[in-house]
Structure formats: C-alpha cells, structure tokens
C-alpha positions in Angstrom: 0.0 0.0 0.0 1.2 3.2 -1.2 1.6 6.4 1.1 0.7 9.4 -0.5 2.8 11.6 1.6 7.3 11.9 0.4 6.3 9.7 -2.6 7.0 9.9 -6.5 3.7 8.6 -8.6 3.6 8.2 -12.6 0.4 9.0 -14.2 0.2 8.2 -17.6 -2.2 10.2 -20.2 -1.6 12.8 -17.4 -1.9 15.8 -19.8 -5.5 15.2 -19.1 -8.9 16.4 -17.5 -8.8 13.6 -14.6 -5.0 13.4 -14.7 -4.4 16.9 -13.7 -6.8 16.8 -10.8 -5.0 14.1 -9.8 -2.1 15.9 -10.1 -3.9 18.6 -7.6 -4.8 15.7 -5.4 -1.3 14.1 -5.0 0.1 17.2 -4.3 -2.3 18.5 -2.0 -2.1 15.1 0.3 1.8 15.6 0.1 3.2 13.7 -2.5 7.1 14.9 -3.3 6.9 14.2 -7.3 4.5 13.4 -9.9 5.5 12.6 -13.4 2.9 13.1 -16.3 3.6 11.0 -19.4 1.7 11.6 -22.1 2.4 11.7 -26.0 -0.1 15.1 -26.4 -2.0 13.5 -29.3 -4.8 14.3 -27.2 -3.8 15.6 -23.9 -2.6 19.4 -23.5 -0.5 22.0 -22.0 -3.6 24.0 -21.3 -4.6 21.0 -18.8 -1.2 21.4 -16.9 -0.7 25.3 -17.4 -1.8 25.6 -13.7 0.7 23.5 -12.2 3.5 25.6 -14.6 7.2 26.5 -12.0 6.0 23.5 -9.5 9.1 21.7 -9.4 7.4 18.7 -7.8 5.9 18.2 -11.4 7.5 17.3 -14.6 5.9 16.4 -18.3 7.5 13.5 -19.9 6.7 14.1 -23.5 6.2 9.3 -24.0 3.6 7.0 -26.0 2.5 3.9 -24.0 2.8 1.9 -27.0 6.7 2.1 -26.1 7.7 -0.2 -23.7 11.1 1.2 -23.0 9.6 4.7 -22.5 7.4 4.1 -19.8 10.4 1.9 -17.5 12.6 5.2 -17.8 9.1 7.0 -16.4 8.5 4.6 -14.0 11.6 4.1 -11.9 11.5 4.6 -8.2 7.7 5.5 -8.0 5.4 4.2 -5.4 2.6 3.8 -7.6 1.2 4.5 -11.5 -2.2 5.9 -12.7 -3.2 4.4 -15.8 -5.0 6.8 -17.9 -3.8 7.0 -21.0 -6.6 5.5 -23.5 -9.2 6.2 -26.5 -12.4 7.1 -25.6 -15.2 5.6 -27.5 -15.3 8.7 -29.7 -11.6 8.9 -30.6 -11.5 5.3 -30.6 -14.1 5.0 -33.4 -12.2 7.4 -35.7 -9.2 5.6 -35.4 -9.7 2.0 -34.5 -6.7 0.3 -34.8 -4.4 2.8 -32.9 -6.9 3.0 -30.1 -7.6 -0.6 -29.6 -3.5 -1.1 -29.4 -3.7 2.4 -26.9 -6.2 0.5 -24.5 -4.7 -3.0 -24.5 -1.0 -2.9 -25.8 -0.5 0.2 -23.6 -2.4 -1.2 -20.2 0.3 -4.4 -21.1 3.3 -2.2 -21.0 2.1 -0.1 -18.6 1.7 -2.7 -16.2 4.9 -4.4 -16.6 7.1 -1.2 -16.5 5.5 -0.3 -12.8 6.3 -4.3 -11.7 10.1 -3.6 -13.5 10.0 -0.6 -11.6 9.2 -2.1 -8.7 5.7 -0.4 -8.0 3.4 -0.8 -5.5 0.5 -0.2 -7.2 -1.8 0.7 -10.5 -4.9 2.2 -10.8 -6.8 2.0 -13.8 -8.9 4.0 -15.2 -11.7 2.1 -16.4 -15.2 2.6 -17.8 -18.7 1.9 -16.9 -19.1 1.0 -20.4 -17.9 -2.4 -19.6 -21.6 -3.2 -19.0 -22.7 -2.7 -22.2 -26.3 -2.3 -22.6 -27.3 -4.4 -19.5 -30.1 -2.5 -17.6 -30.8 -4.8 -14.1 -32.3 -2.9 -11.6 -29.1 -1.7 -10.2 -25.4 -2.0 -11.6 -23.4 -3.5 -9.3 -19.7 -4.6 -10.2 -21.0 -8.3 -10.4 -23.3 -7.4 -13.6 -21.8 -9.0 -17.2 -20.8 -6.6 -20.1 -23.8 -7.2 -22.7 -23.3 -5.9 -26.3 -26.9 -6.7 -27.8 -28.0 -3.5 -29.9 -24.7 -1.6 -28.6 -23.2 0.3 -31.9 -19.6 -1.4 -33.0 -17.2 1.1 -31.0 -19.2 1.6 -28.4 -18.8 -2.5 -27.6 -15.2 -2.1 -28.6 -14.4 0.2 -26.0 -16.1 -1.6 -23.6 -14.5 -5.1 -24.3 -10.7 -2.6 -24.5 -11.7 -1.9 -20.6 -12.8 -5.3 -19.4 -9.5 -6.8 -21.0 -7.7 -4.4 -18.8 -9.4 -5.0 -15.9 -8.1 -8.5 -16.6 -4.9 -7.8 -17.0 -4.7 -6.1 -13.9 -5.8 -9.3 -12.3 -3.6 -11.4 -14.1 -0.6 -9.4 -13.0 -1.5 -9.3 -9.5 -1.3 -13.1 -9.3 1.1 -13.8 -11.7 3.7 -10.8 -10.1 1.9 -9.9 -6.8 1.9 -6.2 -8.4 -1.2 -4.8 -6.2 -4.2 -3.0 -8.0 -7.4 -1.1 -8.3 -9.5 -0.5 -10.9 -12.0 2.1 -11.2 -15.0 2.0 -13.6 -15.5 6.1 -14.3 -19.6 7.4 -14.9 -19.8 10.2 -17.0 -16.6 13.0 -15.8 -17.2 16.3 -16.6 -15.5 19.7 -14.9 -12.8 22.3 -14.8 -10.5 21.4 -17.9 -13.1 19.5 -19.4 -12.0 18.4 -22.7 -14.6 17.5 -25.8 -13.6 14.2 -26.6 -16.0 12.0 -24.5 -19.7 11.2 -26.1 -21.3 12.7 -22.8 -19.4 15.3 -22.1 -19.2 16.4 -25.8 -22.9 16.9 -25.5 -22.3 19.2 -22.2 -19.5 21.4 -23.8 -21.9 21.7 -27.3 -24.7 22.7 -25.1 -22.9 25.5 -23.3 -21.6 26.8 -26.4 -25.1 27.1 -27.9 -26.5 28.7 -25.0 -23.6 31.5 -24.7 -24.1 32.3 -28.7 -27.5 32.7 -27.7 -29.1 29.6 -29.6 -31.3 27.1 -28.7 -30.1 24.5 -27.4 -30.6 20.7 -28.6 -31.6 17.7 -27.8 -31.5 14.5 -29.4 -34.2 12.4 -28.6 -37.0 13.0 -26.5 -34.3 14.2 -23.3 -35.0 11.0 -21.3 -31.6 9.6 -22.0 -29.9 9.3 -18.6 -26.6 9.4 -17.8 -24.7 9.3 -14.5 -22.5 12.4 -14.6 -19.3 12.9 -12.1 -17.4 16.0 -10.9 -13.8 15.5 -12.0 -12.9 16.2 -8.2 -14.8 13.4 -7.0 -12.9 10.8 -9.7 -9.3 12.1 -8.3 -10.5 11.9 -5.4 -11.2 8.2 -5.8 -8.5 7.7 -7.8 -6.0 8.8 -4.4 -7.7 6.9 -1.9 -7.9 4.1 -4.2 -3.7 4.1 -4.6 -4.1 4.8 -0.6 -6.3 2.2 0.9 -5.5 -0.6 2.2 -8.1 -2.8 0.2 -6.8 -3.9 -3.3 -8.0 -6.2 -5.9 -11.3 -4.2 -6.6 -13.0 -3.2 -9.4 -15.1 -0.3 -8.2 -18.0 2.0 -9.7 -17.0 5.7 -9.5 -20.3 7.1 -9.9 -22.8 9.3 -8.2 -25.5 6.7 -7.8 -27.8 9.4 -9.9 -29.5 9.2 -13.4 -29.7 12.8 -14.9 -31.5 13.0 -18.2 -30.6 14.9 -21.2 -33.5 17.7 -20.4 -32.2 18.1 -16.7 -28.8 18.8 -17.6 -30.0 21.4 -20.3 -32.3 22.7 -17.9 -29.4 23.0 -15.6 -27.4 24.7 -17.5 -29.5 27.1 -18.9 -30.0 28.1 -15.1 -26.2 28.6 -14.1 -26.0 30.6 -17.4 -28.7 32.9 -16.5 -30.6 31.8 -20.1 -33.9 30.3 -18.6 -35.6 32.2 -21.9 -34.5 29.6 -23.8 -35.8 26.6 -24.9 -34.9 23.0 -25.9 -34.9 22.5 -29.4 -35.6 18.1 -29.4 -34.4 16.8 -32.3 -34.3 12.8 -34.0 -31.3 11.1 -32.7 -29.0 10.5 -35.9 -25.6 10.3 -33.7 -23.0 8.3 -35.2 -21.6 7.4 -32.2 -23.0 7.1 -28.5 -22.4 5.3 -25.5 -25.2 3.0 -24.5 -28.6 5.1 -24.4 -30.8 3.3 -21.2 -33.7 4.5 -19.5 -32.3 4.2 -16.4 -28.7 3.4 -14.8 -28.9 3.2 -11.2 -25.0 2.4 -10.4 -24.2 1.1 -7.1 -21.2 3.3 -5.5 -21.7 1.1 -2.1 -18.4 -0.9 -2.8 -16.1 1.5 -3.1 -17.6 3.1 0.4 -17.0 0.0 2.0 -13.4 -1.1 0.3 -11.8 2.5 -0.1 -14.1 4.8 1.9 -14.8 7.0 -1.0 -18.1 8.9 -1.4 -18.6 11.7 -3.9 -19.2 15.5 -2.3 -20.6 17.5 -5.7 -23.9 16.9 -6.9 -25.1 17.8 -10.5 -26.3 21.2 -9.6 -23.1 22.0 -7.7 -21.3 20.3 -10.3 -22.8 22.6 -13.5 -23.0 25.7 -11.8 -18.9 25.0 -11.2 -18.8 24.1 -15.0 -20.5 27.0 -16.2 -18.7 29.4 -14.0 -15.1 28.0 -15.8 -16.4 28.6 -19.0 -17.2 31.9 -18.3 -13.8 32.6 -17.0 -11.7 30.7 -19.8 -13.4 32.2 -23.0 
C-alpha cells in the first residue's frame, strides 16, 4: 500500500482532464513528485498550465505503446495511474491505434510499474464495460452485454474489461497490487470534448452563450450518470491509498440525470432560462449505450476505499458554467 505523503507517482495520459486533478490531489495530500507522461496526441498544456514552475511536477513528453519509455518514467515510483486511453469517440475514428492504446498500452504499462518495482496501479476504467445491460441496479457483479450496442461503443467496452483482466492477471502472476475504477460520466474544470457525454455538455454551453437554442437528441429521457472530476481524483488517491486492493469499483454518483435536466441546468447557471430546448431525432453516429435508467451502485467503493462523492449535478454545473465563463 502506497503512502501518498514523500512519494514519486507516474500518471500516464496525465496531460489530461482527470490526470491533472489528480495531479492537484497528490500534491495537496503531500506527494514529493509526480510525473505526467503523455504523447499530447490528445492531452494538452492547457490542462497542466496551472501547475507551470512547481518543481514537484515534470511532463514526460512518452507514447505507452513504447515499452522502454514508460520503464525510464517509472523508476523509483510508489505507484502508476493508468490513464492513457481512447475514448469511445476517438476510438471509433481511429480503430486500430486505439484498440492497441487500451490494451498494448495497459500491457506495458503494467509491466514497467512491476520492472519498476511499483506498489501499485490504478486503472482508469469505464462503466461502459456493462454494455447495454439494464438490471435494476449495476453493481460490479453485472456482465458486459453488447446486444444493440453500436460497433465502438462495444469495442471500447471489451478494450476496458480486458484491462481489468490484465490487472488481475498481473497481481497473481507478479503480486503487483491494483485497483480499478469504472468512471460514470466525468465532466469539470478542464473539461476536454472528446467523450460522447461530455461532448454533448460542452456543445450545449456553447449554444446557450451564442444565444441559440439549445438541442436535444431524442426525446431528453436519456440518462446518464454524470461525475465531478474532483470526486474521480479523489477516488483515484484513496484508491492508490487504501488498504483494500484487488477491486473493481464504480465511480459514480448513484444518480440518473437526463438529457433535459442537464439542459435545464445549464440554462440556469447561465442565467438563459428564456430559452428553450430544441428536441431533435437522434442521428448520432456514435454514443455510449442510451438506457432509461442506470442506477449504479457506488456502495463498494464506500465499503473497500471509503470514498463517497461531495458534488452533486447542480453543484457540479453551476462549477462548470462558472469555468467557462472565466476561460473564454
């Protein structure tokens, strides 16, 4: 087990929305260095530009499709967050690369932090690894079901529950100790536009500041479970921290928003109540799995790593809304 406080962590895809508040995180509990590595084919300086002149940070400019890259990266760290992956959208533009990104690289990242002598991983995972299966609640015991599911959207599931299972396979096969941590819908400060849900946030907003109705695919009762960015770091620490390991946790809010609430909600924090939703057919090319209803079960990872989120959806948007306004 990990201590945050006098240690060196490696987060890969750091260049990120979740890995800089991590970043924040590590360095607010204590931590004495934390490496990003990250190739910047998606991630950016504007995520670390914040954290610019702390010598307790450094950007390794790496690709985790390079084995030898990441053991330089990883020597003498307690622990490594794996981030770095294709989300569904990026994924389905580029299949190949991001199907090597999400397994190749979850490989190599795994076997540099047991060369390196690591603790730990935790891995970012998805709760797209349950497919289109609707029980009445999702709990981590619930199979990955790709009926109906659009090709990349199943892909990037599958990509995740292969790295769960690698994670497993090392632990028993190495001892190499590990976490992993199925991510709702992350939105936030530094949100970037390359996740299906939060795309749909971000293209909201930017209606509603030019003025414009905004839209809705659908009829608005697509739900969707959406989580503060500070709540996922903050799950992603204690989960490096505790002393349970092994898990594979939801990192949700245990709360199904619909499309029209999150409109309605933003139209609110921007001060734009006048205007209204303009509902149009769904054509999207590419979505993550459209239910009625989610329900996710956060109870394990307040019983195995005491973590329970602190912003709610309103909290969360108004918070949103008030870092756009500042970072036109």
């Amino acid at each position: 087990m990990p201590q945050i406080a006098g240690s060196r962590f490696l987060i890969t895809g750091g260049a990120s929305l979740i890995g800089s508040h991590i970043t924040d995180a590590l360095l607010a509990a204590g931590a004495s260095e934390v490496r990003l590595f990250d190739n910047l084919a998606l991630g950016t300086h504007d995520m670390l530009r914040h954290l610019e002149g702390d010598s307790r940070v450094s950007l390794i400019r790496g690709d985790v499709l390079r084995l030898n890259e990441l053991i330089d990266a990883a020597g003498d760290t307690a622990g490594v967050f794996a981030l770095a992956a294709f989300l569904t959208l990026p994924l389905s533009r580029n299949v190949p690369l991001g199907v090597a990104v999400n397994t190749d690289g979850v490989v190599n990242t795994l076997e540099a932090a047991r060369i390196a002598g690591a603790a730990r991983v935790v891995l970012s995972s998805s709760i797209s690894v349950y497919g289109a299966s609707a029980p009445d609640r999702l709990v981590e015991t619930v199979p990955f079901t790709s009926a109906g599911q659009q090709p990349a959207t199943n892909l990037y599931g599958i990509s995740k529950l292969l790295g769960e299972a690698l994670c497993a396979h090392y632990a028993s096969a190495h001892k190499l100790e590990y976490n992993a941590l199925r991510f709702s819908s992350v939105y936030g400060e530094r949100q970037h536009a390359r996740a299906v849900n939060a795309l749909f946030m971000a293209e909201t907003y930017d209606r509603i500041a030019r003025g414009e109705r905004p839209v809705i695919t659908g009829d608005g009762t697509e739900v969707h479970d959406y989580i503060y960015v500070t709540d996922v770091a903050a799950a992603c620490v204690a989960a490096m921290a505790s002393p349970s390991h092994a898990n594979t946790l939801n990192i949700a809010t245990g709360t199904d928003t619909t499309l029209t609430r999150v409109v309605e909600l933003l139209l609110e924090a921007y001060g734009a109540s006048h205007l209204t939703p303009d509902y149009r057919p769904d054509t999207r090319s590419v979505k993550s799995a459209s239910l009625g209803h989610l329900r996710l079960s956060r109870a394990e990872a307040e019983r195995t790593i005491g973590w329970t989120p602190c912003v709610p959806i309103e909290e969360g948007i108004r918070r949103y809304v008030a870092w756009r306004r500042r970072n036109r």
